[in-house]
C-alpha positions in Angstrom: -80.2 -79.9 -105.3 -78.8 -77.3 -102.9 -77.4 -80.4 -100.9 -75.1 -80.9 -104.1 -73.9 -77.3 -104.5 -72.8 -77.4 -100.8 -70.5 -80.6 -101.0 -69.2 -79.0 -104.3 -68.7 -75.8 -102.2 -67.2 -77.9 -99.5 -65.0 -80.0 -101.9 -63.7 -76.9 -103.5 -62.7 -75.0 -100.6 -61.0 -78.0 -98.9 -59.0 -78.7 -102.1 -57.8 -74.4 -102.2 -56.5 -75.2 -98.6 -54.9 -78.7 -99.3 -52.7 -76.8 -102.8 -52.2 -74.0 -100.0 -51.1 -76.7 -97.8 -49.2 -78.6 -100.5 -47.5 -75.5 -101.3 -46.4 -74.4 -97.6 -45.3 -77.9 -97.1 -42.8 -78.1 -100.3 -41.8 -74.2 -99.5 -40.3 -75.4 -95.5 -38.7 -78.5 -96.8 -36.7 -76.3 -99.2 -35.9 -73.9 -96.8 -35.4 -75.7 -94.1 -34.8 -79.8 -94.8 -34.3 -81.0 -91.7 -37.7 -80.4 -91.4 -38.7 -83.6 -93.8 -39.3 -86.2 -91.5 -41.3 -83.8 -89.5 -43.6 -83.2 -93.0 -43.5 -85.9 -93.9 -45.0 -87.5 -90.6 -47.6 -84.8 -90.4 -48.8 -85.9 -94.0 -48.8 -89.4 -93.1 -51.0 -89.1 -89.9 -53.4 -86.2 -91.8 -53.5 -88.9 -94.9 -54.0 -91.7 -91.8 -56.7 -89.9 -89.9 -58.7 -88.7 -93.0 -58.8 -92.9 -94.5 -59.5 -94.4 -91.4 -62.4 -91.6 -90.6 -63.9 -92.3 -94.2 -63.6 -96.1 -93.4 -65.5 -95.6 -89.6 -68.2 -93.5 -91.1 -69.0 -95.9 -94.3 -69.0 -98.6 -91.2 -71.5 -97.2 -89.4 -73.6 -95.7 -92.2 -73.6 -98.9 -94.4 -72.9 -97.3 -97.7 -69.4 -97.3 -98.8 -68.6 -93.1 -100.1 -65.9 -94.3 -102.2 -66.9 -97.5 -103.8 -67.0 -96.0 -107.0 -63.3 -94.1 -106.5 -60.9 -96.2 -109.1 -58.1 -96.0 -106.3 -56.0 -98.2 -109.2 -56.1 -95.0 -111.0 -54.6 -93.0 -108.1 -51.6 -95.4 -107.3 -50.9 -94.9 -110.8 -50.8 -90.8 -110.3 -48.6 -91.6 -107.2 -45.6 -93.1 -109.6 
C-alpha cells in the first residue's frame, strides 16, 4: 500500500528531526546551562501537546492509534 510507504516516510523523517532536535537540545544545555529549565519546559509542553493531540484525535475518530504501543516498555527505557 502506498498509504503505508508514506507514514513510514513520514515516521522516518520526523524521527531525523526529533535526534536533530535531541542533539541541539543536549549541545545548548552544555554550552549554555542556564538554559535547562528553558529546555526542559519546551520538551515538556512539545511532549504535552503531541499526547494530548493523539488522545483528541483517537476521541473523535473512535479507534485508539496506540492501543497496541506497550508504553510499560517505554517507562522502562526512561530509567
Amino acid at each position: 500500500m502506498s498509504e503505508l510507504k508514506e507514514l513510514e516516510g513520514k515516521m522516518k523523517y520526523v524521527m531525523s528531526n526529533l535526534k536533530d532536535t535531541v542533539d541541539l537540545s543536549l549541545d545548548i544545555r552544555a554550552k549554555h546551562p542556564e538554559t535547562k529549565k528553558i529546555i526542559d519546559s519546551y520538551w515538556e509542553e512539545f511532549l504535552s501537546h503531541f499526547v494530548t493531540y493523539i488522545k483528541r484525535r483517537e476521541k473523535e475518530t473512535g479507534d485508539e492509534v496506540l492501543k497496541g504501543f506497550a508504553f510499560l516498555n517505554l517507562f522502562k527505557l526512561i530509567k
